[in-house]
C-alpha positions as CSV (number, residue, x, y, z in Angstrom):
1,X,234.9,86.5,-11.8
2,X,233.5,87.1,-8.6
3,X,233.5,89.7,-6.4
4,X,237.3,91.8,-5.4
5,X,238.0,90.3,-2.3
6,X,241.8,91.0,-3.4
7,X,244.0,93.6,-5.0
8,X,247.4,92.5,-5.9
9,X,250.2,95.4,-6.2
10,X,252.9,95.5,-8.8
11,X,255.5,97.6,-9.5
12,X,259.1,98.5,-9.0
13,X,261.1,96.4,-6.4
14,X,264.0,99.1,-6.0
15,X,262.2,101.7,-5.2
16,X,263.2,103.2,-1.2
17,X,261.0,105.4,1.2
18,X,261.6,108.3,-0.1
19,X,260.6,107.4,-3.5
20,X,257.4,109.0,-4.9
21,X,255.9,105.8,-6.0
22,X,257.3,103.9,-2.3
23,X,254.6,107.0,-1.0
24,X,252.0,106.3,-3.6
25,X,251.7,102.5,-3.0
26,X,251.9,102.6,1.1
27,X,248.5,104.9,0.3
28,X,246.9,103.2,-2.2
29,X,247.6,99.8,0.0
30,X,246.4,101.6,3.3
31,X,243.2,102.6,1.9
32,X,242.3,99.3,0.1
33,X,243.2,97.7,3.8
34,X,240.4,100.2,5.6
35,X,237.7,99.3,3.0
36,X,238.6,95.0,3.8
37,X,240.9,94.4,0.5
38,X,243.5,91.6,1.4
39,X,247.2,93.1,-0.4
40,X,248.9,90.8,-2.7
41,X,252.4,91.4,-3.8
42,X,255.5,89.1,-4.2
43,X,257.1,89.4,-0.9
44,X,260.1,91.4,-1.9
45,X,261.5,94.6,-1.2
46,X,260.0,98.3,-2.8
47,X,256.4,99.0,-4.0
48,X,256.2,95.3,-2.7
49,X,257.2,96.1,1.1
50,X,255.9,99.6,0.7
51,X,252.3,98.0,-0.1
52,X,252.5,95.4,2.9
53,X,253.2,98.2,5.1
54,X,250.7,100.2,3.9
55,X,248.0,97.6,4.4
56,X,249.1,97.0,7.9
57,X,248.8,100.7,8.5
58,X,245.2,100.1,7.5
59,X,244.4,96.9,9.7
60,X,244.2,94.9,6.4
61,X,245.4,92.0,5.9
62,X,248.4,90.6,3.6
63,X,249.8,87.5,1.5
64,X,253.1,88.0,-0.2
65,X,254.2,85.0,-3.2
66,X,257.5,84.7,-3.5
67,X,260.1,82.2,-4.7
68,X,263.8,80.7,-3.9
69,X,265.8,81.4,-7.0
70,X,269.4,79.0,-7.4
71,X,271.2,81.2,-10.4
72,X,268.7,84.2,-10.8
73,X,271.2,86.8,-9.7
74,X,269.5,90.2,-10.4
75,X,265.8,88.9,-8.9
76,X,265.1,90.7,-5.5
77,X,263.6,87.7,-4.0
78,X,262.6,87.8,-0.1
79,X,262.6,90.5,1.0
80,X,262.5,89.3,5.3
81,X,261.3,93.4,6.3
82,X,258.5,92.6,4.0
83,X,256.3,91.6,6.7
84,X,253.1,89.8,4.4
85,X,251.2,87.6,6.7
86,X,250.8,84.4,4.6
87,X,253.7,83.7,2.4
88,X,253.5,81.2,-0.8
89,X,256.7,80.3,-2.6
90,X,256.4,79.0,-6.1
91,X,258.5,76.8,-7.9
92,X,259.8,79.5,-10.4
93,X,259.6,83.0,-11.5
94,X,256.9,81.9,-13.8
95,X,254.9,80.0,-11.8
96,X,255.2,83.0,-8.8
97,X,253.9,85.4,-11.8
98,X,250.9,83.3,-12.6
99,X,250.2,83.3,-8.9
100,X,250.2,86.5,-8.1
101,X,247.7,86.9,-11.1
102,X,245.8,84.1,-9.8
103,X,245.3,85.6,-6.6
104,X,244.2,89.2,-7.2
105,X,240.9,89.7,-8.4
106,X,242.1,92.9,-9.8
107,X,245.6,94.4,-10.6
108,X,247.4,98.0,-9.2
109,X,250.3,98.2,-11.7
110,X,252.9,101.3,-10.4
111,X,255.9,102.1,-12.2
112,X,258.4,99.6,-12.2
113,X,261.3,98.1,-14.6
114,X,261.2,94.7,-17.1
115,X,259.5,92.5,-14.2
116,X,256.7,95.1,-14.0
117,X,256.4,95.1,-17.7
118,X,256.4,91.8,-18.1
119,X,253.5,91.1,-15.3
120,X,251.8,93.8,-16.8
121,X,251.7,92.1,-20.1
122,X,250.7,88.5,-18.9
123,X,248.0,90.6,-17.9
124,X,247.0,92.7,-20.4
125,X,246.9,89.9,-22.6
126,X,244.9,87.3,-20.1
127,X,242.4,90.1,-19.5
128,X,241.8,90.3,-23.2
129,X,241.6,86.7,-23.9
130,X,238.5,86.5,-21.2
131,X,236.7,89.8,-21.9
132,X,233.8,90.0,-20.5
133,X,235.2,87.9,-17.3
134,X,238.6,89.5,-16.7
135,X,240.5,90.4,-13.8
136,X,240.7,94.4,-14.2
137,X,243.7,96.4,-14.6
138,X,244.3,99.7,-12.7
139,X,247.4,101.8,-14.2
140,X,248.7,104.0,-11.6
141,X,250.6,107.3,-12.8
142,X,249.9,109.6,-15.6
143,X,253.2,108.1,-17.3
144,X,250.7,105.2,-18.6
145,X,248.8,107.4,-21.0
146,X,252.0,107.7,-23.2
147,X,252.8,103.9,-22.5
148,X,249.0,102.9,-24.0
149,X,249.4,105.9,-26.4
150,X,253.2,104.2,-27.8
151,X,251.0,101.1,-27.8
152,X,247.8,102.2,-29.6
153,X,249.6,103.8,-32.4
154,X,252.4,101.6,-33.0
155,X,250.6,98.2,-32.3
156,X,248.0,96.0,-33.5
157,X,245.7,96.8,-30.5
158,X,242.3,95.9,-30.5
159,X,239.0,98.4,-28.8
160,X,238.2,95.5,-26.5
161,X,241.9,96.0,-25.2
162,X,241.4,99.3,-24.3
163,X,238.7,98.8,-22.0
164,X,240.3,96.3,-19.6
165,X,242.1,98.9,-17.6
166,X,241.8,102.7,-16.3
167,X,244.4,105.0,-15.2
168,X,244.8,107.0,-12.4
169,X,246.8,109.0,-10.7
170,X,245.7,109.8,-7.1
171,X,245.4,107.2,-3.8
172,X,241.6,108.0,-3.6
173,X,241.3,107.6,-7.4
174,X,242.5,104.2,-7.1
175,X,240.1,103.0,-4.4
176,X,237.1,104.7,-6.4
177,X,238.1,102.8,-9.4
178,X,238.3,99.5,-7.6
179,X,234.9,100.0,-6.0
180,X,233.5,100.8,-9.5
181,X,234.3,97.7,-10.7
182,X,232.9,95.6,-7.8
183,X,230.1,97.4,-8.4
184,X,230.1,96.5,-12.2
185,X,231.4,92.6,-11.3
186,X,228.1,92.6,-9.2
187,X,225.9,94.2,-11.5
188,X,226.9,91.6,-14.2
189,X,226.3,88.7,-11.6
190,X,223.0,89.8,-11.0
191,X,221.8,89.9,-14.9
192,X,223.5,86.7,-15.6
193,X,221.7,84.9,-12.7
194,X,218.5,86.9,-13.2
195,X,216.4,88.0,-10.1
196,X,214.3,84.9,-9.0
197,X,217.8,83.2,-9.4
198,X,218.7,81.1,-5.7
């Protein structure tokens, strides 16, 4: 992968403006948006509109993926006070998934209910399968330690699968650990080009 041009943000879509992790996202977006990170996130209402916001706060820039369900009842969709700049609407809920996956170079996964698990699993598992060249995971909240502790002890979960993502728990945390890993991303550019590499 290249370098993190942008961070896609995941997590619960109920969640209002008074909500802790509504807070936590709006300032994890705002200061990814002052240090030139585009904001991903599907379009929709909670963590979603909370990061948009947040990014706009910042001067950055946003693209919201989103899609036009005909029988999914209980999806948010939409959300029209989401105000993400660029908007790309998928066929499905599977295909929006795989987009907003597609997009980010690396992940911000808040808490959230079965769609945040779920997206977090596609990409656990995709950044496993290409170790080595995987998009990054960042786990926000100290609730994921017992989440990857549940999983480590009860599961079949492999030492290469633990090094895929980091948890944090504060705005500034989550900004350090995203510049870490563009600074890694480039560090492994350079040796695998070498240094009289054009």
């Amino acid at each position: 992968m290249g370098e993190i041009q942008n961070v896609t943000f995941l997590g619960y879509a109920d969640a209002h403006e008074n909500d802790e992790v509504y807070k936590e996202a709006f300032e994890v977006a705002k200061l990814c948006a002052e240090r030139g990170y585009t904001v991903i996130n599907g379009a929709g209402p909670g963590v979603m509109k909370a990061a948009t916001l947040g990014a706009k706060s910042g001067g950055g820039k946003t693209i919201g993926i989103t899609f036009y369900p005909k029988d999914l009842i209980l999806f948010e969709g939409r959300d029209e006070s989401n105000p993400v700049e660029k908007l790309i609407v998928a066929e499905n809920y599977l295909s929006r998934t795989l987009k907003l996956l597609e997009t980010g170079q690396t992940f911000i996964f808040f808490n959230g209910g079965t769609g945040t698990i779920s997206e977090f699993a596609m990409a656990w598992g995709l950044a496993r399968l290409y170790y080595g060249h995987h998009k990054p995971l960042i786990l926000y909240g100290d609730f994921w330690q017992e989440i990857i502790f549940a999983f480590t002890k009860s599961m079949y979960i492999r030492p290469e699968e633990r090094k895929v993502f980091k948890i944090v728990n504060k705005p500034e945390d989550a900004l350090a650990a995203i510049e870490e890993l563009e600074k890694r991303i480039a560090e492994e550019v350079h040796k695998e080009s070498g240094p009289f590499s054009i």
